[in-house]
C-alpha positions in Angstrom: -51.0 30.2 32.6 -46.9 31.1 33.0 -46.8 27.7 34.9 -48.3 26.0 31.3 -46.3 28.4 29.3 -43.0 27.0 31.3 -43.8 23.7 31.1 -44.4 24.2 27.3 -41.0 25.6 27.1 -39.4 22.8 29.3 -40.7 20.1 26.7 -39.4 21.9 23.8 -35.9 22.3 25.1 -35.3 18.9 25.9 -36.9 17.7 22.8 -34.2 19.9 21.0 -31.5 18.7 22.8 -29.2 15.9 21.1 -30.1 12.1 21.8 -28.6 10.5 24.8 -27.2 7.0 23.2 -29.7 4.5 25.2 -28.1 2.3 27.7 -28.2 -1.3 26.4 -31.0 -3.3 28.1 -31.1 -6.8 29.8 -33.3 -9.0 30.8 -36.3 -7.2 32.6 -35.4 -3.7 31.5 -32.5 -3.6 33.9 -29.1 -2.0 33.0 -25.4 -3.0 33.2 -25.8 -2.6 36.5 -28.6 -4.6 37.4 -31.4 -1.3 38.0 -34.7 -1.6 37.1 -36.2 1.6 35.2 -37.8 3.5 38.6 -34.1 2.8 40.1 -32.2 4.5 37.5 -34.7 7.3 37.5 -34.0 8.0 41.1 -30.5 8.1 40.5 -30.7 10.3 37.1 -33.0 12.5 39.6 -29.9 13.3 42.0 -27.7 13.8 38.9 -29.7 16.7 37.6 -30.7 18.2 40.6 -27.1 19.2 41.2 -26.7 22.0 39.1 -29.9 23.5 39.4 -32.7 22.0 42.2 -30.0 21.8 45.1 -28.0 25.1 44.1 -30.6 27.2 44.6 -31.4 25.6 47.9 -28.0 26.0 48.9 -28.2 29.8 48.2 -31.5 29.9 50.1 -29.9 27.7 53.1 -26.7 30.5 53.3 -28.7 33.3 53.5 -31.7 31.3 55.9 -28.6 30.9 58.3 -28.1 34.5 58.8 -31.7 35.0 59.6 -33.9 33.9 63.1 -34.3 30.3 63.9 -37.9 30.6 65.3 -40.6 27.9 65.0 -42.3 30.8 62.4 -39.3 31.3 60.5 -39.1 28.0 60.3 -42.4 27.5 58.7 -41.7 30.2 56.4 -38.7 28.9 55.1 -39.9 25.4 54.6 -42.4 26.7 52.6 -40.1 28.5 50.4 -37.9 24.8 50.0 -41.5 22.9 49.1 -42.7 25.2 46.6 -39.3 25.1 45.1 -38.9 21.5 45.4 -42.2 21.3 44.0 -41.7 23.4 40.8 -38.7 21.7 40.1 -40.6 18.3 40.4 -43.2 18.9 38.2 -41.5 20.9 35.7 -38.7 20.1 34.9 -37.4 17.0 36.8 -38.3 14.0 33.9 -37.1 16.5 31.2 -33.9 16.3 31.8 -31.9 15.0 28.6 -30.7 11.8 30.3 -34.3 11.2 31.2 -36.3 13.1 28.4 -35.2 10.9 25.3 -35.0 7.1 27.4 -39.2 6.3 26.8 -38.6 3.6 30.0 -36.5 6.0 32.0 -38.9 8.5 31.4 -41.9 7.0 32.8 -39.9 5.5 35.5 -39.4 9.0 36.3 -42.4 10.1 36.5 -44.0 7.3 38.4 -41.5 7.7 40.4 -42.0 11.8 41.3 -46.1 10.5 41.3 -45.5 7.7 43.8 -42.5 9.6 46.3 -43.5 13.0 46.1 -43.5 13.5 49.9 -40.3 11.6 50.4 -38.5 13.5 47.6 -39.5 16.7 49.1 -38.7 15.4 53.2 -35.2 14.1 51.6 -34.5 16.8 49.8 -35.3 19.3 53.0 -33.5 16.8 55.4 -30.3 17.9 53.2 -30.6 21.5 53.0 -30.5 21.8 56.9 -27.0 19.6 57.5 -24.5 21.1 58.2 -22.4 22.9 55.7 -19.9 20.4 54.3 -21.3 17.2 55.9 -21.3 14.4 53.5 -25.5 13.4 52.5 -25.5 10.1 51.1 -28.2 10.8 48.5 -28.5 7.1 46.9 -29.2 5.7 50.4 -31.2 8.4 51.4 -33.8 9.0 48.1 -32.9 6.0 46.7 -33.8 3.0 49.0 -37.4 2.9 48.7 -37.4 2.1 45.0 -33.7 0.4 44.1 -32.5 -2.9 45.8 -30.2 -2.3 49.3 -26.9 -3.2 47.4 -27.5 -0.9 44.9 -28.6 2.0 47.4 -25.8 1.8 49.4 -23.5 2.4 46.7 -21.8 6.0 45.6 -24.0 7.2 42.3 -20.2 7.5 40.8 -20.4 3.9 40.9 -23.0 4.1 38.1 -21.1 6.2 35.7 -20.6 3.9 32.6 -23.7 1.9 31.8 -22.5 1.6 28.5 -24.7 4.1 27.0 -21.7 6.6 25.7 -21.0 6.6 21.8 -17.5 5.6 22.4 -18.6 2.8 24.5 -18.2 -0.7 23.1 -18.1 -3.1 26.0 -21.9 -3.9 26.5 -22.6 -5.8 23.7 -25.4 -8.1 22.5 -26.6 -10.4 19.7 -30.3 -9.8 19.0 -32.8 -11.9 21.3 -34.4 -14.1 19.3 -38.3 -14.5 19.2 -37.9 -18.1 19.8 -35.9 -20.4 22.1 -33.4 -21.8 19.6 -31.3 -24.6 20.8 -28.5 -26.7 19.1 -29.4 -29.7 20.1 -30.4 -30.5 23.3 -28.1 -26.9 24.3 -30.1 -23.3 24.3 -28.1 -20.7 23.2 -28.4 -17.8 24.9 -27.4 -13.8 23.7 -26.6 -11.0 26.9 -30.1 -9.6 26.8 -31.5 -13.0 27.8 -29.3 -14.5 29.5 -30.8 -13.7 33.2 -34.4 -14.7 32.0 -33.3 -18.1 30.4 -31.3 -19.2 33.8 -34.1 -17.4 36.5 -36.8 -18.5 34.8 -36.1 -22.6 34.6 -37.8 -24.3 37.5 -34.4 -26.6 37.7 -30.8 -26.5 37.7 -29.1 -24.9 34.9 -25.3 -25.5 33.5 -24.2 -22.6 31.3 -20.8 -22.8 29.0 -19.8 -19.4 29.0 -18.0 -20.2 25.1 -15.3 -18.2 23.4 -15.6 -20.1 20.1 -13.3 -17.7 18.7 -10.6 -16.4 20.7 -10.6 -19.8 22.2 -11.2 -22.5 20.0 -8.5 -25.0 21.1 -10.8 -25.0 24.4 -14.2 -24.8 22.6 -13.3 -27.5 20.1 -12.3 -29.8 22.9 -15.3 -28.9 25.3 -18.3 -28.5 23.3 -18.8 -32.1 22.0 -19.0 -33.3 25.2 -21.7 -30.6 26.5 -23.6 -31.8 23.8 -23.3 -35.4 24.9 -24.3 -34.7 28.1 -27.3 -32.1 27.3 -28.3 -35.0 25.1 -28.2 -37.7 28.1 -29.8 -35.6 30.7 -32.3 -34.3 27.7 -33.1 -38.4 27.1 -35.5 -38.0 30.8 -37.8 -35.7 30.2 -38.4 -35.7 34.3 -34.6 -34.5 35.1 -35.1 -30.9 35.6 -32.2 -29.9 34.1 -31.3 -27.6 31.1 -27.9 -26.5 29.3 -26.9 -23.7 27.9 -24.5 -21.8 26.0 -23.6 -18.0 25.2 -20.8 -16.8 23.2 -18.6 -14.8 24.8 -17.2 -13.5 21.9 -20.5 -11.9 20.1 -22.1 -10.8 23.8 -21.1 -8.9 27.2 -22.0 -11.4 30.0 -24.8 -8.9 32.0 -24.0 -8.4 35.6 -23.9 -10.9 37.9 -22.6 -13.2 35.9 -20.3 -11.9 34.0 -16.1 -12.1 35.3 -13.5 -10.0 33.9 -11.0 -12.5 32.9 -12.3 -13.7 29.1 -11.9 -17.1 29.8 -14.3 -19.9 29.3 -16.1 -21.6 31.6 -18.3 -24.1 32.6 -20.9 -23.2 35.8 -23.8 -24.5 37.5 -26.9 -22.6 38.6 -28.2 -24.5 40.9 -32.4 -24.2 41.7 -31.7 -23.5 45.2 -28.9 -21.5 45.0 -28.9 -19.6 41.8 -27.1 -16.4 43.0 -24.1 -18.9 44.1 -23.0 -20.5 40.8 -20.3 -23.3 40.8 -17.1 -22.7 38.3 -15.4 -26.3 37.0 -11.7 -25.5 38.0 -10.5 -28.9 37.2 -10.5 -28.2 33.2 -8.9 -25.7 31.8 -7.9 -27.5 28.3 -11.6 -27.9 28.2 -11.2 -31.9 27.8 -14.0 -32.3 30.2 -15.5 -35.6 30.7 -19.7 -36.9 30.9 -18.4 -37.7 34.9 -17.0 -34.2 35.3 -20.7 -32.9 35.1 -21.8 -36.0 37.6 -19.6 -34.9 40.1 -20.6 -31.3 39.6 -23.9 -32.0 39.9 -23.7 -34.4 42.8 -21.6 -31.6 44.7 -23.7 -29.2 44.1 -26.9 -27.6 45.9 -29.0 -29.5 42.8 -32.6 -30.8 42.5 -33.2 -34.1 44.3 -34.4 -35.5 40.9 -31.2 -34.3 39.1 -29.0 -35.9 41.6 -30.7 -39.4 41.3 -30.9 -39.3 37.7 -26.7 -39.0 37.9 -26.3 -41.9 40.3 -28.7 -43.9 37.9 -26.0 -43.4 35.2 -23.2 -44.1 37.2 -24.6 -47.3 38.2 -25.2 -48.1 34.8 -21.4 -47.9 33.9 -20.2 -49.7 36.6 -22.6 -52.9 35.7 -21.5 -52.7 32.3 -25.4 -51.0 30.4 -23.7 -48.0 29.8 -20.0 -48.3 27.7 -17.6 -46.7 29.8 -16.0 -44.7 27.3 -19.1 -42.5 27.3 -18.4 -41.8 30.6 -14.4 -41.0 30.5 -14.0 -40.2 26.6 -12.2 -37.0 26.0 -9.2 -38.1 28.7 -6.2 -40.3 27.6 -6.6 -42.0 30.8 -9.0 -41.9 34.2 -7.4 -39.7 36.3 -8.6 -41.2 40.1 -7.2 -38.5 42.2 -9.9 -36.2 40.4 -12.6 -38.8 42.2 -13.7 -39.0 45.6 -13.4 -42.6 46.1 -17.5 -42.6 46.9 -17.8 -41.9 43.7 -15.1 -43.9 41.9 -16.3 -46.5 39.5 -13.8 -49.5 38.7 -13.4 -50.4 35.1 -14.2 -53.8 34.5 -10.7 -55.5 33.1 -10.9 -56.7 29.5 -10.7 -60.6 29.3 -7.5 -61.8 26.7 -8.7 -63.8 23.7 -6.8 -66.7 25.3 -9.0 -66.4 28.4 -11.8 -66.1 26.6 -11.7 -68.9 24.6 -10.9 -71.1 27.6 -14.0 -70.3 28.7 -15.7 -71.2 25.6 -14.2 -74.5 25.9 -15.5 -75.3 29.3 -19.3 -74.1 28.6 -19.3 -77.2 25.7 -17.3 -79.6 27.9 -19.5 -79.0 31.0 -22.1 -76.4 30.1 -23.9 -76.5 33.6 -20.7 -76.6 35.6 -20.9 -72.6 36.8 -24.2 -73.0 37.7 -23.5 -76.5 40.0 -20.9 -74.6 42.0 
């Protein structure tokens, strides 16, 4: 009954506490960090344990130092650290204010206590007899059964500011909209999702990361272009290829995508390699060309059916069935030292009206003559 009457207590206190702003949410219910609910929970565990859970052991540990180290001792005073441990688990631990008021956090937490109970209680033991002063690496050591290795091997200070502090403005996000909307043959994208519209395509994915705004000269010379080419690739519905855009200016590009220097940029997810995307470098007026986007895709890691849709094209201009100003238009001139020479396609030379009607002349003198040589 005073276990009840605690717990009782426990939920009313946190409930009274003020709101904890809730961290902004990406794709999958992961944070600005990239953790999943159950990884965060583990993390917000440590956090609160501090001041309460692992003082107390620490007060315990001085004065169990003091006493006999016997195997019975021993037992004794492990079962003083499990029924503490224990208490503190299942009354308190998810009530926390950072845990209390987030609804996904919060159950994270607590199938997170349900699922690890032993390995909480081992972990937490293991640091109560290190040596005073030794460093515990908590994250790694509570931590790597439920969060990703490059996130457990990381200090929890790492994790400080996910964007979830009133004063915080730099996680921002458009609303997600029910619907895929596109412009065009282009998907626009918000921060929340982002990771879901280039993880889930079963194909390669080119993203303009757009600052429409702060950097229009770029945009306004860049985005026609995108649209011509979305609208080529689009034109075979077998290419398994799709583009998309985000503005940078409304959004927060979520982690791992996101770089710090505001600029705009054209990338390629490839299918294969999606965690290595490929930056165009050789634009930054944004005047990029139709070919630009060939020789990205040709260099890159792309789908087989991708890569002969491209050389398809380019074979196209260089017989004459596709205009080549569709392929070079937004340069004043071809710039070869851009193009491996594999790659280079010659531009047929335009025939003077004087030529041209000297070769009207001899089709009615001798109309069979080119075909008698």
């Amino acid at each position: 009954m005073l276990l009840l009457l605690h717990a009782v207590a426990a939920v009313v206190a946190a409930a009274s506490q003020p709101a904890r702003a809730t961290p902004l949410r990406f794709a999958g219910g992961k944070d600005v960090f990239g953790r999943e609910p159950i990884c965060r929970a583990c993390h917000d565990f440590i956090r609160n344990a501090e001041p309460t859970l692992l003082k107390k052991l620490g007060e315990i540990a001085e004065t169990q130092a003091k006493l006999s180290s016997s195997s019975a001792h021993y037992r004794t005073e492990f079962g003083k650290y499990e029924g503490l441990i224990q208490d503190y688990v299942y009354d308190g631990a998810c009530l926390h204010n950072t845990v209390f008021h987030d609804r996904d956090t919060h159950k994270a937490c607590e199938k997170f206590v349900e699922e690890h109970e032993d390995h909480i209680i081992a972990t937490v033991y293991r640091y109560t007899q290190q040596a005073k002063g030794a460093a515990f690496h908590w994250n790694e050591q509570l931590c790597s059964s439920v969060c990703p290795k490059h996130l457990a091997s990381r200090q929890l200070s790492d994790f400080e500011n996910d964007g979830s502090a009133e004063e915080e403005e730099r996680y921002r996000s458009e609303p997600p909209p029910r619907k895929p909307i596109f412009e065009g043959s282009v998907q626009r994208a918000v921060a929340q999702n982002f990771e879901t519209i280039v993880a889930s395509f079963e194909g390669d994915v080119i993203a303009y990361l757009s600052y429409p705004d702060s950097h229009r000269d770029f945009h306004e010379a860049a985005m026609p272009t995108f649209d011509d080419a979305a609208n080529i690739f689009a034109s075979n519905a077998t290419v398994p290829i799709r583009f998309v855009r985000i503005d940078l200016d409304m959004n927060d590009l979520p982690p791992p995508h996101g770089t710090s220097d505001r600029l705009p940029k054209l990338v390629l997810y490839a299918r294969n390699r999606r965690t290595f995307p490929v930056y165009m470098t050789n634009v930054p007026d944004g005047k990029v060309t139709l070919y630009d986007f060939c020789l990205m895709i040709l260099h890159g890691d792309t789908q087989m059916a991708t890569r002969e849709f491209v050389v398809a094209l380019m074979k196209e201009v260089e017989s004459g069935e596709v205009e080549y100003d569709v392929m070079y238009k937004n340069r004043d001139m071809y710039d070869e030292s851009r193009v491996p020479s594999k790659y280079a396609i010659k531009k047929k030379k335009k025939k003077s009206s004087v030529e041209e009607e000297s070769e009207e002349e001899e089709e009615m003198l001798s109309p069979k003559l080119k075909y008698d040589l």
